[in-house]
ROSE-4610 file (N, C-alpha, C; in Angstrom, 1 decimal, always signed):
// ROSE-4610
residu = [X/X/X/X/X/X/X/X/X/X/X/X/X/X/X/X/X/X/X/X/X/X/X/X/X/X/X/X/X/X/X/X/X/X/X/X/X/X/X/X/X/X/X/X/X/X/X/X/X/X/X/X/X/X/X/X/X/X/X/X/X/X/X/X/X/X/X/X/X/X/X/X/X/X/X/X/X/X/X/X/X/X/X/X/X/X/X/X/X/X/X/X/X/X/X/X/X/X/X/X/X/X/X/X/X/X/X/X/X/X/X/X/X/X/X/X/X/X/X/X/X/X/X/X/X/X/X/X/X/X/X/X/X/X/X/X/X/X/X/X/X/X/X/X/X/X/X/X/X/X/X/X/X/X/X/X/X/X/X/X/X/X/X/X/X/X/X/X/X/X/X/X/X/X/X/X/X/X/X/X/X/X/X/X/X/X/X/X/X/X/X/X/X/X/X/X/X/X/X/X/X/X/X/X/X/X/X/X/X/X/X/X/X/X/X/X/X/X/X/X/X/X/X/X/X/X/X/X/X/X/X/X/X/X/X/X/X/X/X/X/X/X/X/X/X/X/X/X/X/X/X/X/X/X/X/X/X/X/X/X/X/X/X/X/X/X/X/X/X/X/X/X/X/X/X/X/X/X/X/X/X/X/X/X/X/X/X/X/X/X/X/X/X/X/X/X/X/X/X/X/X/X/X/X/X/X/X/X/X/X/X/X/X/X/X/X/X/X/X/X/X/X/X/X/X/X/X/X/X/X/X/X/X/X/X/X/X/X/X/X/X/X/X/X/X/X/X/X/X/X/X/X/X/X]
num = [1/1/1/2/2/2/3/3/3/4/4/4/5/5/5/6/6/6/7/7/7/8/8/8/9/9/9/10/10/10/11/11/11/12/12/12/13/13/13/14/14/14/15/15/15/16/16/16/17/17/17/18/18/18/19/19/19/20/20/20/21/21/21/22/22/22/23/23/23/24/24/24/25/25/25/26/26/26/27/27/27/28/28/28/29/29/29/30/30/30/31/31/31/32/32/32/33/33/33/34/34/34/35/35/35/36/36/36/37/37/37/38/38/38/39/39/39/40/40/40/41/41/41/42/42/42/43/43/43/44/44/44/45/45/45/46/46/46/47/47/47/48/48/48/49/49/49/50/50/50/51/51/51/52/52/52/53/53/53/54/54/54/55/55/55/56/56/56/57/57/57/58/58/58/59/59/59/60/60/60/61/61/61/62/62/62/63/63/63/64/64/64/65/65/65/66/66/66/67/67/67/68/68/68/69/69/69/70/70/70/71/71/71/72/72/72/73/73/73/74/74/74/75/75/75/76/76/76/77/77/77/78/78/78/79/79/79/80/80/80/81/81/81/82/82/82/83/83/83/84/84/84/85/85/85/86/86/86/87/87/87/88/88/88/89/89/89/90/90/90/91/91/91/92/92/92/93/93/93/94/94/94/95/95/95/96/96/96/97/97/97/98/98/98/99/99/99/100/100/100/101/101/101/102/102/102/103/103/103/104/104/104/105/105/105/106/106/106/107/107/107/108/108/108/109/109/109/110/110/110/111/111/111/112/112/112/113/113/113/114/114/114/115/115/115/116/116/116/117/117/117/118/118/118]
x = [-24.4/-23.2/-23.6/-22.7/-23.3/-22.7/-23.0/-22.3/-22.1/-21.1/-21.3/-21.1/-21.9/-21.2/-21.4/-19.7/-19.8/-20.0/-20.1/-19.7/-20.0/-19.4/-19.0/-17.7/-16.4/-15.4/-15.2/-14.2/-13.2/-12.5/-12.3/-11.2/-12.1/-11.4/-12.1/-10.9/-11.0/-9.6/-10.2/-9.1/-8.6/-10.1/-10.7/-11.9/-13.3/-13.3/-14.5/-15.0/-16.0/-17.3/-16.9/-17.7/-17.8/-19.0/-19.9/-20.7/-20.4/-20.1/-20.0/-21.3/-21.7/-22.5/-22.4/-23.6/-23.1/-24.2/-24.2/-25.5/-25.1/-26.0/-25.9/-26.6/-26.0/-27.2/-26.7/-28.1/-27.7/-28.1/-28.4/-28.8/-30.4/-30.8/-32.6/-32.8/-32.2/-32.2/-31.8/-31.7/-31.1/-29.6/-28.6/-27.2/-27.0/-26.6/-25.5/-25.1/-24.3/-23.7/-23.1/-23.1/-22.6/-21.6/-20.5/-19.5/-18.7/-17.5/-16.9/-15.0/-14.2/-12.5/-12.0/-10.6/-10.0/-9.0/-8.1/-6.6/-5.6/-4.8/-4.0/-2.6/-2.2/-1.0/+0.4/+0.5/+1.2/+1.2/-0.2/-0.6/-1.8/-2.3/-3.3/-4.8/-5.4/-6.8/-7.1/-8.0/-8.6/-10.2/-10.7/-11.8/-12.4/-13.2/-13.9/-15.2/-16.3/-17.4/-18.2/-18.8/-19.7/-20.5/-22.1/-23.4/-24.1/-24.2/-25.0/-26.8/-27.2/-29.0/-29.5/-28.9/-29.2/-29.0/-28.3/-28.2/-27.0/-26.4/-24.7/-24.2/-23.2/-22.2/-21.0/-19.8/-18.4/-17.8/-16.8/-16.1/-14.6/-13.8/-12.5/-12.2/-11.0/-10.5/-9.8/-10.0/-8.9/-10.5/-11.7/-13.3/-12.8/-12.9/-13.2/-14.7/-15.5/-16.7/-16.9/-16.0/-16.2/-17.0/-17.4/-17.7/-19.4/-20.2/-21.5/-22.1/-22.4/-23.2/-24.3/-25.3/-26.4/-26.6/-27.3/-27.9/-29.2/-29.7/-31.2/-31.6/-32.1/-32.1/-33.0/-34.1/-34.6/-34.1/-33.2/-32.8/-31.2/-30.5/-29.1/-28.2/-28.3/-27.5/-26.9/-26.2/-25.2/-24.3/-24.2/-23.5/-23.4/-22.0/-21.2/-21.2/-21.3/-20.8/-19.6/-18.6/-17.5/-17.4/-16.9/-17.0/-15.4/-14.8/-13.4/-12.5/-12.6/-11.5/-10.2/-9.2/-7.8/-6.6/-5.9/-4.8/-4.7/-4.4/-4.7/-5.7/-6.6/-8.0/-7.9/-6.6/-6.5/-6.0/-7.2/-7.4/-8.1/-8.3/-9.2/-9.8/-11.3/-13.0/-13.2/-13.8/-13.7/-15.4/-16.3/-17.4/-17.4/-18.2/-17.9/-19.4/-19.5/-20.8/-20.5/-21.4/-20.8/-22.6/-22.6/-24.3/-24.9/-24.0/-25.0/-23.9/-24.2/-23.2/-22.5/-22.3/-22.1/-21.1/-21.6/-20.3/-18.7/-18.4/-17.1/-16.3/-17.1/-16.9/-17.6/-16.8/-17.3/-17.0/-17.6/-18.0/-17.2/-16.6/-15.8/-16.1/-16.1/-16.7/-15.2/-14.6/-14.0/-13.3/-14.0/-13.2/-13.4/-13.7/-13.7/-12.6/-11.7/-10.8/-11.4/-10.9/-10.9/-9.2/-9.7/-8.0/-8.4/-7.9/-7.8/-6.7/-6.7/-5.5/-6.2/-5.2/-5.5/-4.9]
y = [-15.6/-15.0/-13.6/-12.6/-10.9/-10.5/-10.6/-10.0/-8.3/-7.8/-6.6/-5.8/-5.5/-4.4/-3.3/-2.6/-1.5/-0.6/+0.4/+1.4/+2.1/+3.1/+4.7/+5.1/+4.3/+4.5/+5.0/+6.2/+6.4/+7.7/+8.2/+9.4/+10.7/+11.3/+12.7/+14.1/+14.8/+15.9/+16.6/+17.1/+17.7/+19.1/+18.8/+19.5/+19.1/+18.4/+17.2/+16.6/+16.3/+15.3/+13.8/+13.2/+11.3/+10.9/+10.1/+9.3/+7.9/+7.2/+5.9/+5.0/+4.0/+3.3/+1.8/+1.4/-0.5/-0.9/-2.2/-2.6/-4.3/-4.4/-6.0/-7.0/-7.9/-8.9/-10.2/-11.1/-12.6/-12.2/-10.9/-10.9/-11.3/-11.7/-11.0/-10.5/-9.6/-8.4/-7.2/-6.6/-5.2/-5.0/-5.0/-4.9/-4.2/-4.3/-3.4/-2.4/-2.5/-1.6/-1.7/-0.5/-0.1/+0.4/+0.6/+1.8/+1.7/+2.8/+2.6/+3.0/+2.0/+2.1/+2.7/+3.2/+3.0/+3.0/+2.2/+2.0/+2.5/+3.6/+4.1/+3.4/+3.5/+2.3/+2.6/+1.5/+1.6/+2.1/+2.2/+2.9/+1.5/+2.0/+1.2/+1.3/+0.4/+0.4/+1.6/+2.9/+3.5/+4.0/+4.0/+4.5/+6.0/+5.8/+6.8/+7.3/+6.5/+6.7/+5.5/+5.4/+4.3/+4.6/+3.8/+4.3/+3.0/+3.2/+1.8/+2.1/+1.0/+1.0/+1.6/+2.2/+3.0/+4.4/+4.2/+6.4/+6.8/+6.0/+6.6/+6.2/+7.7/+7.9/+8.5/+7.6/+8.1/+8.5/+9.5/+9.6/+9.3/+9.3/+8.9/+10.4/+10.2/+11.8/+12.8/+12.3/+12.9/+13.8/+13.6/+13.4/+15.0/+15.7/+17.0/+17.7/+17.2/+17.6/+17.6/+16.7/+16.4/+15.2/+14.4/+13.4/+13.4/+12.4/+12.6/+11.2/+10.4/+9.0/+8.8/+7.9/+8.0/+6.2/+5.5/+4.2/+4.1/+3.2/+3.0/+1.3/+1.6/+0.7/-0.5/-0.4/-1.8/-2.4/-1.7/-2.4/-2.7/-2.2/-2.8/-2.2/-0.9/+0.1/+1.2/+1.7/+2.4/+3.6/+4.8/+5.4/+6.7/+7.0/+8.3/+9.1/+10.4/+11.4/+12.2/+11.8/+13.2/+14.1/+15.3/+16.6/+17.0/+18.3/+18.5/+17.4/+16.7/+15.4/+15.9/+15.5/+15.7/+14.5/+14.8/+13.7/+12.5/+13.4/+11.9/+11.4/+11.5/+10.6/+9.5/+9.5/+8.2/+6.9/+6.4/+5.0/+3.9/+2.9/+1.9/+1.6/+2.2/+2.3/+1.2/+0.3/-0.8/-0.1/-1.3/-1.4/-2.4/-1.9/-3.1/-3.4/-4.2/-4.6/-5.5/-5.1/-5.5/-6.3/-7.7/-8.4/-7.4/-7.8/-7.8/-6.5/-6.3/-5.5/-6.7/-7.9/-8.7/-9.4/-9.4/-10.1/-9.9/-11.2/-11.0/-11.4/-11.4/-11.1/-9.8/-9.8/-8.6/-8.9/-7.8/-8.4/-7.0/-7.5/-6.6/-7.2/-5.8/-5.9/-5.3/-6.1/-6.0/-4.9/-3.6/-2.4/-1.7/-0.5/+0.5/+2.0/+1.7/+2.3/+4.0/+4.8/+6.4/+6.9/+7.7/+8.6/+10.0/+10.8/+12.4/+12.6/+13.2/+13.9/+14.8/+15.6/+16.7/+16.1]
z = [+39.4/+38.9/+38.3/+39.0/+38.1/+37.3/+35.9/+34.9/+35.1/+34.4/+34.2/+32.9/+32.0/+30.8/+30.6/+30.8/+30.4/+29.0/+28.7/+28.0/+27.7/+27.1/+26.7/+27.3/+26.7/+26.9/+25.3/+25.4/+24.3/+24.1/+23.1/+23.0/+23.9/+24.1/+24.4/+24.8/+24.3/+24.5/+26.1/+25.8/+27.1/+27.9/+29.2/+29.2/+28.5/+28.1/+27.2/+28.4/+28.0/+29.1/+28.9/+29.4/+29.1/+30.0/+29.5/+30.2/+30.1/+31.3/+31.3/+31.7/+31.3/+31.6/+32.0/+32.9/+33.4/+33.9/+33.0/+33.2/+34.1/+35.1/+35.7/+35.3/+35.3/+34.7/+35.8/+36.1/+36.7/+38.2/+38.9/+40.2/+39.8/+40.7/+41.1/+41.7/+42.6/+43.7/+43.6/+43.8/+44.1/+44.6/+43.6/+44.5/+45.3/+46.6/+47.4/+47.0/+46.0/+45.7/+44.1/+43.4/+42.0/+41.8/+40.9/+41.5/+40.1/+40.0/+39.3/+39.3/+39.2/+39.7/+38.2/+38.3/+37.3/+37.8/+36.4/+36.9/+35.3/+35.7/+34.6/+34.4/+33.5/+33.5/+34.6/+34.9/+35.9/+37.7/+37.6/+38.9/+39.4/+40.8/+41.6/+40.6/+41.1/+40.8/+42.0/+41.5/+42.4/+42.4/+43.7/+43.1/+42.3/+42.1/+41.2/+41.7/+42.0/+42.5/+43.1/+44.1/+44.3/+44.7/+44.9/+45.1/+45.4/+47.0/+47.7/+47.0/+47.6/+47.3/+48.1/+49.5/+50.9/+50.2/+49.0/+48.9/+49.0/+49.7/+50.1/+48.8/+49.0/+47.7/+48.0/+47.5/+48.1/+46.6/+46.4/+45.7/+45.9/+45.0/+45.2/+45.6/+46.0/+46.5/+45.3/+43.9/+42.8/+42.3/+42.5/+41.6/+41.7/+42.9/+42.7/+42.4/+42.6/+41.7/+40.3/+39.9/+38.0/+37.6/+38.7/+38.7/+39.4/+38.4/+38.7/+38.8/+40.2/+39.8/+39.9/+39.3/+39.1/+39.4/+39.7/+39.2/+39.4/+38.5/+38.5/+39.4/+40.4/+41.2/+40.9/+40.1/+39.8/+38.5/+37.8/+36.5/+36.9/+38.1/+38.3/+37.4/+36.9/+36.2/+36.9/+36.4/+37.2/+36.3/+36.2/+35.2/+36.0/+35.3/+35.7/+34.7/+35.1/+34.3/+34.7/+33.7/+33.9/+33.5/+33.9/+33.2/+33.7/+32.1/+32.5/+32.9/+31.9/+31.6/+31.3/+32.3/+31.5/+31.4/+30.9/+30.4/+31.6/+32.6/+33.7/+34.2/+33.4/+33.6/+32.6/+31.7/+30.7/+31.4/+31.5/+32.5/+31.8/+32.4/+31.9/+32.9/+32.8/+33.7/+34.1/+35.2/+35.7/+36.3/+36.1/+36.9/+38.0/+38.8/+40.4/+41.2/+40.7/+42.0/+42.9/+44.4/+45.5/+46.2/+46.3/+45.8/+46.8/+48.2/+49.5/+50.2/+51.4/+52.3/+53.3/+53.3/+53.8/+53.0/+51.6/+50.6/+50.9/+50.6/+50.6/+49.2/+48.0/+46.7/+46.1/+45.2/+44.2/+43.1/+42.1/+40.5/+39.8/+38.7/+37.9/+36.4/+35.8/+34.3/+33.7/+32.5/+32.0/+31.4/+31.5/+31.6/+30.5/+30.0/+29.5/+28.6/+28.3/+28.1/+27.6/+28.3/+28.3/+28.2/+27.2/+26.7/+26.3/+27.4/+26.9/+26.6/+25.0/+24.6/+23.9/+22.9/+22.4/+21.1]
């Protein structure tokens, strides 16, 4: 069973940075894949970034180039940098590991809350 914990969720004004971070625990391998969704109230879960163990990296289509993933592949960590945060980036951060490329489960860490205001 893959645990996930996140953090470095919290306030940040408008144009502010954020580093999120996520750590796995319970694999012995190398996940598939690391990633990170968010879902703002009332809207879909969407993605944000994800980063297989192969190198491939997708962004959601909103990232723009604000968005920066990194994971460290033998410790099962995973962390984003945002840059130029604004109001509608106030979401609640969702980490996601995906074991294998075969799985047909996936793992969600309890979420992160991010709020840009001024």
């Amino acid at each position: 069973q893959v645990q996930l914990v996140e953090s470095g969720g919290g306030w940040v004004q408008p144009g502010g940075s954020l580093r999120l971070s996520c750590a796995a625990s319970g694999s012995s391998f190398t996940l598939y894949a690391l990633g990170w969704y968010r879902q703002a109230p009332g809207k879909q879960r969407e993605l944000v970034a994800i980063h297989t163990s192969g190198g491939r990296i997708n962004y959601g289509d909103f990232v723009k180039g604000r968005v920066t993933i990194s994971r460290g592949m033998a410790d099962n960590t995973v962390w984003i940098i945002m840059k130029n945060l604004q109001p509608e980036d106030t979401a609640v951060y969702y980490c996601n590991a995906v074991p294998t490329s075969e799985a047909s489960d996936d793992y969600w860490g309890q979420g992160t809350q991010v709020t840009v205001s001024s």
